[in-house]
VOBA-1610 file (N, C-alpha, C; in pm, whole numbers, padded with zeros to 5 digits, always signed):
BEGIN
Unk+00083-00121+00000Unk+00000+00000+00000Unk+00086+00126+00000Unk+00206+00103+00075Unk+00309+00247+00061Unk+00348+00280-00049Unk+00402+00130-00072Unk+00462+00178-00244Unk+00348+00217-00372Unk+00232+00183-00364Unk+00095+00234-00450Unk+00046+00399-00465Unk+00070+00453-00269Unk+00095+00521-00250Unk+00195+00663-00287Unk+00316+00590-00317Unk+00422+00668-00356Unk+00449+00684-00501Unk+00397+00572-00563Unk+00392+00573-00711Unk+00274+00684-00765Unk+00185+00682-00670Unk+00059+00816-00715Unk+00061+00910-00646Unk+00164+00961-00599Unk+00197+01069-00545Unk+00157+01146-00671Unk+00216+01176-00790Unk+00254+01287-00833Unk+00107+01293-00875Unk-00015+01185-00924Unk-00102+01212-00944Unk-00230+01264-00874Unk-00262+01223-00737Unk-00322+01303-00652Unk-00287+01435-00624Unk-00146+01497-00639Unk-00147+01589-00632Unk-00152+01711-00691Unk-00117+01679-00806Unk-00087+01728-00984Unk-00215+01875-00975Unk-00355+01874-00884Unk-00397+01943-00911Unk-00384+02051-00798Unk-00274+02047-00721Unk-00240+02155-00612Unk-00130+02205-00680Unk-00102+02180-00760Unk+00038+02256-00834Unk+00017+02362-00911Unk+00077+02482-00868Unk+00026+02618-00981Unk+00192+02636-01041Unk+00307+02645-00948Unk+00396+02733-00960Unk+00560+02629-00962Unk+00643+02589-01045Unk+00725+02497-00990Unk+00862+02535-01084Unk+00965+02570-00925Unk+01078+02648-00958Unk+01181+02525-00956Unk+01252+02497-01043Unk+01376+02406-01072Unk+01533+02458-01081Unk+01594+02412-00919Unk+01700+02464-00894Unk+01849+02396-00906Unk+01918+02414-01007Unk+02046+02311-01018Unk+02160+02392-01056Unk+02265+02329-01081Unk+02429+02396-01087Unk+02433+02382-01201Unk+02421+02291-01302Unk+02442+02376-01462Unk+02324+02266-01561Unk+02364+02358-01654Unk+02309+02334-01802Unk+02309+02187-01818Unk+02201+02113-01796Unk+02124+02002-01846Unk+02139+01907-01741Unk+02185+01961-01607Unk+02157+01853-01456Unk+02039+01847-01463Unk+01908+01900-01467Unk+01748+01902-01482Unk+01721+01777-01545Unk+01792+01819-01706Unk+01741+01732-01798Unk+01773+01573-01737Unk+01882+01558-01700Unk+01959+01422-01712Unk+01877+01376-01598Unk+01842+01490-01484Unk+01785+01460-01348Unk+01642+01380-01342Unk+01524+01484-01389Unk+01437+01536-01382Unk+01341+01535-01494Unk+01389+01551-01651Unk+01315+01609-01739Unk+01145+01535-01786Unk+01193+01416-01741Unk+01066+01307-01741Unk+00923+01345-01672Unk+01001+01426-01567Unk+00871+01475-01432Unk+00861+01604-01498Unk+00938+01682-01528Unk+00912+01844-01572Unk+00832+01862-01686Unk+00868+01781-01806Unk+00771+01785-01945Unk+00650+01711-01899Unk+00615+01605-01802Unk+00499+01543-01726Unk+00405+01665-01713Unk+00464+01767-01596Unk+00421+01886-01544Unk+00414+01987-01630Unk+00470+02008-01752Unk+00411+02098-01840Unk+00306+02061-01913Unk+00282+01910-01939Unk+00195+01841-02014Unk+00040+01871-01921Unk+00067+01909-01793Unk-00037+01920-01740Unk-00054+02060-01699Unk-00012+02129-01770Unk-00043+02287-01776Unk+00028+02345-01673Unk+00094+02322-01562Unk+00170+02380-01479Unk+00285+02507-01504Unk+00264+02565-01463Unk+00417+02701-01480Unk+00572+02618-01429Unk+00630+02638-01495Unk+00753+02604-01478Unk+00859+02680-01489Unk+00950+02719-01402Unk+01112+02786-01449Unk+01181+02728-01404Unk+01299+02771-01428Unk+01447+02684-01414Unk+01571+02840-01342Unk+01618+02835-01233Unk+01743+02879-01180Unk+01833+02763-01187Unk+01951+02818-01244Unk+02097+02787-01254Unk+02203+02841-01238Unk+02235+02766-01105Unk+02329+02826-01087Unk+02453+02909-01101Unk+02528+02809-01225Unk+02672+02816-01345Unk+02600+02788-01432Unk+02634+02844-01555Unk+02633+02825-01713Unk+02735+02690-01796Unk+02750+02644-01681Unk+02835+02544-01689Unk+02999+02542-01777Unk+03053+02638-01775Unk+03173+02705-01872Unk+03260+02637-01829Unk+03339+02507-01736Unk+03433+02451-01705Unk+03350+02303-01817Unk+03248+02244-01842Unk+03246+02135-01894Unk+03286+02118-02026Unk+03414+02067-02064Unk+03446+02055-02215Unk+03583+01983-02166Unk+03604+01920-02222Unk+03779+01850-02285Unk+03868+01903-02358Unk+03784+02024-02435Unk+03850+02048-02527Unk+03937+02172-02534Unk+04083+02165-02553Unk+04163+02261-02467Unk+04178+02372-02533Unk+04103+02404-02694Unk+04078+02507-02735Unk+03957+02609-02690Unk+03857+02522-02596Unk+03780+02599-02607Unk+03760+02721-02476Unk+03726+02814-02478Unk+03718+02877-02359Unk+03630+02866-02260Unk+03630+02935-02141Unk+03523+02917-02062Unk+03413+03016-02102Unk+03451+03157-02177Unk+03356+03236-02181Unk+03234+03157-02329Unk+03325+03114-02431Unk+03235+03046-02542Unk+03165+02934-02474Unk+03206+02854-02412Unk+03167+02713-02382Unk+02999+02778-02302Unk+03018+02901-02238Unk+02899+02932-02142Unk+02801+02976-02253Unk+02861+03078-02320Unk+02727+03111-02460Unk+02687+02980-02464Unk+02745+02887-02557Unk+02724+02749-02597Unk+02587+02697-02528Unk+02617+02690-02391Unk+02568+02582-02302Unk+02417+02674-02254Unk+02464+02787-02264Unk+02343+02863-02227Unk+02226+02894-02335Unk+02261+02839-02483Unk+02182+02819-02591Unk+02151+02681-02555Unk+02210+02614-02567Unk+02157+02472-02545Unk+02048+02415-02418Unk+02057+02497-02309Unk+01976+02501-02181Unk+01846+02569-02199Unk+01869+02691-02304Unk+01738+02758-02365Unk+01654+02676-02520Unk+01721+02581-02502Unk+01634+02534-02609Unk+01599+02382-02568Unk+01653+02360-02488Unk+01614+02193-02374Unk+01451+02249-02309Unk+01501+02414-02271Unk+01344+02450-02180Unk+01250+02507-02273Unk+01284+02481-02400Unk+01146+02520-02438Unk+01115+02376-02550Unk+01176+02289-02564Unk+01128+02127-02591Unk+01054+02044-02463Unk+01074+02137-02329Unk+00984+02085-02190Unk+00829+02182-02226Unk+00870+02318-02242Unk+00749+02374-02242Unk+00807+02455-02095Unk+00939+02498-02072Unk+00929+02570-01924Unk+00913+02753-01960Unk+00894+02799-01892Unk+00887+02954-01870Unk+00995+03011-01886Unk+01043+03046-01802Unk+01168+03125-01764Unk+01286+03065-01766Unk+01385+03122-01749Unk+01521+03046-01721Unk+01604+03144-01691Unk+01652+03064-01594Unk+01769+03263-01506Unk+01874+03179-01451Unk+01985+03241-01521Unk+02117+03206-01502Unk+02190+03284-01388Unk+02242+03262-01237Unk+02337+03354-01178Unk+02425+03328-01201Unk+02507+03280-01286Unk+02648+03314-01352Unk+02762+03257-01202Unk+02782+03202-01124Unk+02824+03193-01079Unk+02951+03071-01147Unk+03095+03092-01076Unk+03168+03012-01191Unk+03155+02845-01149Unk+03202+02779-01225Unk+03131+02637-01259Unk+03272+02594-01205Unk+03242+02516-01148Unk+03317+02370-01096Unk+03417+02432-00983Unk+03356+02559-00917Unk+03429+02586-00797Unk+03292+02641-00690Unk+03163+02588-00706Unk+03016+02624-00688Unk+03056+02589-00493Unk+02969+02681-00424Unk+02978+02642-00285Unk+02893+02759-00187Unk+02834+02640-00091Unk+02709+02728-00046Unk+02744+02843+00056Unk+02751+02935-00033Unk+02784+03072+00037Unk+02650+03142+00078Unk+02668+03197+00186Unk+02542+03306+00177Unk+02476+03391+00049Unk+02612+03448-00032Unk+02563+03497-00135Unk+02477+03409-00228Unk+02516+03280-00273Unk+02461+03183-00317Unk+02298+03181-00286Unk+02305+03144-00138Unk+02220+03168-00064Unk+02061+03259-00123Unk+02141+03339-00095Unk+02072+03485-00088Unk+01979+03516-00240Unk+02080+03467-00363Unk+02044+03493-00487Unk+01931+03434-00556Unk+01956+03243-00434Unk+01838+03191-00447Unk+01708+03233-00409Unk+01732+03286-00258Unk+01613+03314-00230Unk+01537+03422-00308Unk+01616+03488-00335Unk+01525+03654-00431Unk+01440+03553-00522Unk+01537+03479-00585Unk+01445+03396-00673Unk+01324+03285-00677Unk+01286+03233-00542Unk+01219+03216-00492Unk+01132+03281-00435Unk+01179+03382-00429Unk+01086+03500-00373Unk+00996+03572-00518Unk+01074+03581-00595Unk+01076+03674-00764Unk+00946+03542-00796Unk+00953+03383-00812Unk+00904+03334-00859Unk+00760+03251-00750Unk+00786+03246-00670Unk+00690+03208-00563Unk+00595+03055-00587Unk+00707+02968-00618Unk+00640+02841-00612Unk+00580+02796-00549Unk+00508+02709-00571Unk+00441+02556-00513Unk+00519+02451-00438Unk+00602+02423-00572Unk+00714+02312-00544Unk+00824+02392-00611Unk+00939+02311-00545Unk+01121+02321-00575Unk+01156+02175-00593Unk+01177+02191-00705Unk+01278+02050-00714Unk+01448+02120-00729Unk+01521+01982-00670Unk+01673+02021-00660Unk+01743+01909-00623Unk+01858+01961-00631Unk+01954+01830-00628Unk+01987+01774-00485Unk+02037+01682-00467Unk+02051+01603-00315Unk+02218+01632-00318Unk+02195+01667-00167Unk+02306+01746-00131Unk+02417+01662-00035Unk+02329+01521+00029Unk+02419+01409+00050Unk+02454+01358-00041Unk+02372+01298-00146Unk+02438+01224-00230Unk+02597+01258-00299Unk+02702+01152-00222Unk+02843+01193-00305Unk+02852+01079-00376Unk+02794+00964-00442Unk+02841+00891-00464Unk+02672+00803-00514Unk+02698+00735-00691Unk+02544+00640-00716Unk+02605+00568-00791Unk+02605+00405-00749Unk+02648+00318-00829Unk+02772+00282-00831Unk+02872+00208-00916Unk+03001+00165-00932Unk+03030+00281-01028Unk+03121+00398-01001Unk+03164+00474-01086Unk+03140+00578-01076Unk+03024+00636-01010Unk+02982+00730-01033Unk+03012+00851-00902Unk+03095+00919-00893Unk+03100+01048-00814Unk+03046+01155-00846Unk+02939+01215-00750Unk+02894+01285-00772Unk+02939+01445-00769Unk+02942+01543-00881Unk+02993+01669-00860Unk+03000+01771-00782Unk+03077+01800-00732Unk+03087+01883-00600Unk+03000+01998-00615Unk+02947+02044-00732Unk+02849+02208-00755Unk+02720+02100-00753Unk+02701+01988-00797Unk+02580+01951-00742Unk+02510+01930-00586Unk+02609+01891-00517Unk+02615+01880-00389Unk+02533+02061-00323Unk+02686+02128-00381Unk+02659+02218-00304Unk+02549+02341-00347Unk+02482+02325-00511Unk+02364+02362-00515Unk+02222+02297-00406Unk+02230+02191-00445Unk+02079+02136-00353Unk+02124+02196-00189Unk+02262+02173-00156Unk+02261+02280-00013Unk+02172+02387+00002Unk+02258+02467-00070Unk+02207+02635-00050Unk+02067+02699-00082Unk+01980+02543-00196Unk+01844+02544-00251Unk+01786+02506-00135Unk+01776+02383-00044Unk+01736+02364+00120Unk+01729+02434+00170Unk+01872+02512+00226Unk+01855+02601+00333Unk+01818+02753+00306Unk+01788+02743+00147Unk+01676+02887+00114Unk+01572+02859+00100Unk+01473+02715+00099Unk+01365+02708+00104Unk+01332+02705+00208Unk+01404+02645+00354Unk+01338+02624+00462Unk+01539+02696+00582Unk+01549+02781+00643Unk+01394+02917+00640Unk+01412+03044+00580Unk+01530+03041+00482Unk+01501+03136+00417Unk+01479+03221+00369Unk+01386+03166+00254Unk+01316+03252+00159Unk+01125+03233+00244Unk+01121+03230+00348Unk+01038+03195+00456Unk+01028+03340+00531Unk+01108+03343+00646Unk+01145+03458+00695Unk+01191+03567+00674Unk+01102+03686+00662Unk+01155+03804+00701Unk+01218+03907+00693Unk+01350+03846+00789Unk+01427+03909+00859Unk+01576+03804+00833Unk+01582+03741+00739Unk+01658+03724+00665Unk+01714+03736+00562Unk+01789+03833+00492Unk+01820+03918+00384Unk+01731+03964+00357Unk+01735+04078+00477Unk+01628+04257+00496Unk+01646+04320+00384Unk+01768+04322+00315Unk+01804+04324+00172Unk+01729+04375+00077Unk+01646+04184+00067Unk+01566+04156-00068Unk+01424+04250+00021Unk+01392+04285+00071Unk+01259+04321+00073Unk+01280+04478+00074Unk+01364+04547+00065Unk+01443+04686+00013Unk+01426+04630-00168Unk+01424+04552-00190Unk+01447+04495-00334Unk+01302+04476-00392Unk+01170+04490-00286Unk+01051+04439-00283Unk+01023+04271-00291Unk+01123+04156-00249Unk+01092+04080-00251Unk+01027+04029-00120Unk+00876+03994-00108Unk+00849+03928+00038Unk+00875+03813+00077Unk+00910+03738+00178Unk+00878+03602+00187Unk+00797+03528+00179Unk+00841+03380+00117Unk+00781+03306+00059Unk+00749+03186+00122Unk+00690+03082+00143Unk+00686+02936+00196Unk+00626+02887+00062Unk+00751+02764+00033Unk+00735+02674-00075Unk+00656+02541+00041Unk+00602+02482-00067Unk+00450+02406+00009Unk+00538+02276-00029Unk+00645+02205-00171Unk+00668+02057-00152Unk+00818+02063-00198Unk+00876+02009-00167Unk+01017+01991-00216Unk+01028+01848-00280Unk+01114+01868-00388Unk+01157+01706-00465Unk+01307+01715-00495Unk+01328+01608-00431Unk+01513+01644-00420Unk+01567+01523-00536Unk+01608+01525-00615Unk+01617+01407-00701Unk+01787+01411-00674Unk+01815+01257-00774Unk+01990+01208-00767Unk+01973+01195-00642Unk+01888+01103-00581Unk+01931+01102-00444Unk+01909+00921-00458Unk+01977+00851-00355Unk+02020+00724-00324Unk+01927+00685-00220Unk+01786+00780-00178Unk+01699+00745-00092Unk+01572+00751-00106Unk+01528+00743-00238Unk+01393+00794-00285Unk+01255+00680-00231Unk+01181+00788-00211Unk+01019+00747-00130Unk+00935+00810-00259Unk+00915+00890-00367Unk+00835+00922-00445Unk+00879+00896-00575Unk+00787+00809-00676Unk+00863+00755-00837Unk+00711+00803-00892Unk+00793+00919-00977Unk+00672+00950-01107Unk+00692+00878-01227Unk+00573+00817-01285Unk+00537+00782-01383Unk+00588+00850-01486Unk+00662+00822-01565Unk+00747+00946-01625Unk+00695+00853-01866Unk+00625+00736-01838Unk+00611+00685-01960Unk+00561+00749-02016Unk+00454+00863-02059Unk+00410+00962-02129Unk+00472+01118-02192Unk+00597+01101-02098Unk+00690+01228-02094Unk+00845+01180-02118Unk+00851+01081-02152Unk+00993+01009-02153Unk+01067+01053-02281Unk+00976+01055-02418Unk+01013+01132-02528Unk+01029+01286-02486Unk+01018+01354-02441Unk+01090+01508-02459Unk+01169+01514-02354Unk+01214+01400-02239Unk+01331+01421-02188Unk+01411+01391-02258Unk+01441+01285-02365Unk+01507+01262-02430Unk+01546+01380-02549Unk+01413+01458-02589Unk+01458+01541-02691Unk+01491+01669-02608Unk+01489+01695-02487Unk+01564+01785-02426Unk+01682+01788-02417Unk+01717+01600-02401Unk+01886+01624-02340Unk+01942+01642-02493Unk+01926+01561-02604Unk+01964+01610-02697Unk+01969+01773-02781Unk+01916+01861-02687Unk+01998+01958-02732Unk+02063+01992-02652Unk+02119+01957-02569Unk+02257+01950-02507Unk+02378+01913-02609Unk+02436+01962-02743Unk+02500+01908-02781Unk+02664+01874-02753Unk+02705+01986-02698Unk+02832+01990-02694Unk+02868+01897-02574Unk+02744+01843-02492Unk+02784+01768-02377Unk+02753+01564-02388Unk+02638+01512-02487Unk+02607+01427-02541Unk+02625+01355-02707Unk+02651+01515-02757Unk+02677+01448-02892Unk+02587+01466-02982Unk+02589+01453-03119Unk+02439+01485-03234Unk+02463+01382-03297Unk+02504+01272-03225Unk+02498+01125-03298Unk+02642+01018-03215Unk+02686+00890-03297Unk+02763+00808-03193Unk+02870+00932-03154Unk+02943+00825-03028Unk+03063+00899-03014Unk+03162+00825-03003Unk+03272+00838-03067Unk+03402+00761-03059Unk+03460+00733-02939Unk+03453+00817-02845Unk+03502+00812-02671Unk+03409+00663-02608Unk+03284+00654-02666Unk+03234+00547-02635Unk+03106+00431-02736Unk+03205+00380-02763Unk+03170+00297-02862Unk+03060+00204-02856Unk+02913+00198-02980Unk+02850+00187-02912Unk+02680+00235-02774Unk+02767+00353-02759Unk+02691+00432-02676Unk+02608+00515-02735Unk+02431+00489-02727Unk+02359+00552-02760Unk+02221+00654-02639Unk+02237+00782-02661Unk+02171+00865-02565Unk+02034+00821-02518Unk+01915+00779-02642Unk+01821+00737-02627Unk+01814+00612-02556Unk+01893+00502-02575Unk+01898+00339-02562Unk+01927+00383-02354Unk+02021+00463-02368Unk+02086+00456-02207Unk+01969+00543-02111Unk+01908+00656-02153Unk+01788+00694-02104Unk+01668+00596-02038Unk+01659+00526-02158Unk+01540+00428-02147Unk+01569+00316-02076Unk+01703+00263-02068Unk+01746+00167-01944Unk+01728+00253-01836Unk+01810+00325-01805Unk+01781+00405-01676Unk+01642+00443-01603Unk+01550+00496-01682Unk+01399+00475-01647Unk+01346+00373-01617Unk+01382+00299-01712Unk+01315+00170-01676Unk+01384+00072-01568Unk+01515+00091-01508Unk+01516+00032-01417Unk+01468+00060-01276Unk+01443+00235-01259Unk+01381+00309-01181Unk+01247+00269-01154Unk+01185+00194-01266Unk+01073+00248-01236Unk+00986+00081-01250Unk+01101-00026-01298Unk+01088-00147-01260Unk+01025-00205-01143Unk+01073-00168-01047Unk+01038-00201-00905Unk+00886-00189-00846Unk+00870-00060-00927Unk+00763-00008-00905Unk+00619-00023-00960Unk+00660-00123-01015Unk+00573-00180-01131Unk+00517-00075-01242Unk+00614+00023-01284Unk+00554+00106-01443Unk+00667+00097-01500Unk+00692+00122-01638Unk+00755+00099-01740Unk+00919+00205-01754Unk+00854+00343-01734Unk+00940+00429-01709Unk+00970+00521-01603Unk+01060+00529-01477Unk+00953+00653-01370Unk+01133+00692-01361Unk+01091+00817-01272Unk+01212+00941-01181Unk+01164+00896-01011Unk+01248+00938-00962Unk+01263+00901-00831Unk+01292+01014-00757Unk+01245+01067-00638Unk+01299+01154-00558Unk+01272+01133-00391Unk+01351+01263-00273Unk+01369+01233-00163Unk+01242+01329-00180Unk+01091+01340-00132Unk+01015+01394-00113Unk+00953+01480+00014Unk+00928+01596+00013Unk+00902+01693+00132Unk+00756+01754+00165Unk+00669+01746+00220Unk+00543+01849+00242Unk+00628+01900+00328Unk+00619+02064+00272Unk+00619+02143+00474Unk+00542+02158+00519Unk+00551+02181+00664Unk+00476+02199+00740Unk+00515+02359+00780
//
């Protein structure tokens, strides 16, 4: 009954959702994260935006390229992932990539934006998770985004009398009503993600400079769509549906 429960989470609730702000460290963590549940939630008329942290300008191999091009790049490619979801907005704080860490300022930038956008729900990254699977370490700006996204949702972008600042700025405080923390190694909520599984896929593919616009020689073999659809489907195996996302799930109180 729990697990029936947790699998229809997203559908009993789907009609308390007006407003849903998506908070991560760069250009296409959402997609790779999330995009299954986000194009779900646009499919059902919901408002959606996206804060990001970095423009992601450290991700490349390639020792010609710069950090300032690589960010144009990635910041076209992030604006055209959110509008193959159907999201709203998209607001970059520029902060630099692959040295990300939860500063107050960090902090602070979130909350305006939480405040600026006044969600329902926050989804974001899991801020324990260092580590999923054989291989996989998790990035230190992911970590320390879902930090500074926590401790500006709860208390925040809540209170007050915490960056007196933003309300010189006219921003008031806010209380976000659900949190969904995904990439996390402890998940209690799996959305049904089989109806929305095609435009995560055509999201991450415009990610090009980070997946590719066809095979890739680095890995032979390796196809974007084929590895998507394992990954869903082993998520969502358990659970008895075909394709689902997984997250650490929050009501506040």
């Amino acid at each position: 009954m729990a697990e029936e429960r947790q699998v229809r989470m997203s559908e009993e609730q789907k009609q308390e959702r007006k407003s849903i702000l998506v908070v991560v460290a760069h250009p296409d963590d959402a997609e790779f994260m999330a995009a299954g549940t986000i194009g779900k939630w646009g499919q059902e008329g919901h408002e959606i935006n996206y804060v990001l942290c970095t423009a992601g300008d450290k991700g490349s191999s390639d020792r010609s390229m710069s950090p300032s091009k690589l960010a144009e790049i990635r910041r076209a490619e992030q604006r055209e992932a959110c509008n193959r979801l159907g999201v709203k907005e998209l607001v970059f704080l520029n902060y630099e990539d692959g040295v990300l860490q939860n500063t107050l300022g960090l902090r602070r930038d979130i909350v305006r934006e939480i405040r600026r956008f006044r969600p329902d729900v926050v989804l974001c990254q899991d801020p324990t998770s260092r580590w999923s699977a054989q291989g996989y370490i998790n990035h230190p700006d992911h970590r320390a985004a879902g930090d500074a996204t926590l401790d500006s949702v709860y208390p925040s972008a809540r209170d007050a009398m915490v960056f007196p600042e933003l309300l010189c700025e006219g921003f008031e405080p806010h209380k976000v009503l659900e949190v969904y923390v995904g990439g996390t190694n402890v998940p209690d909520v799996f959305v049904d993600i089989e109806s929305s599984i095609h435009l995560k896929i055509a999201a991450l593919k415009a990610h090009v400079s980070q997946v590719g616009d066809g095979p890739r020689p680095d890995r032979p073999g390796w196809d974007l769509e084929t590895v998507i659809r394992e990954r869903a489907g082993q998520v969502g195996q358990a659970q008895g549906l075909k394709y689902a996302e997984s997250y650490k799930y929050f009501r506040m109180r």
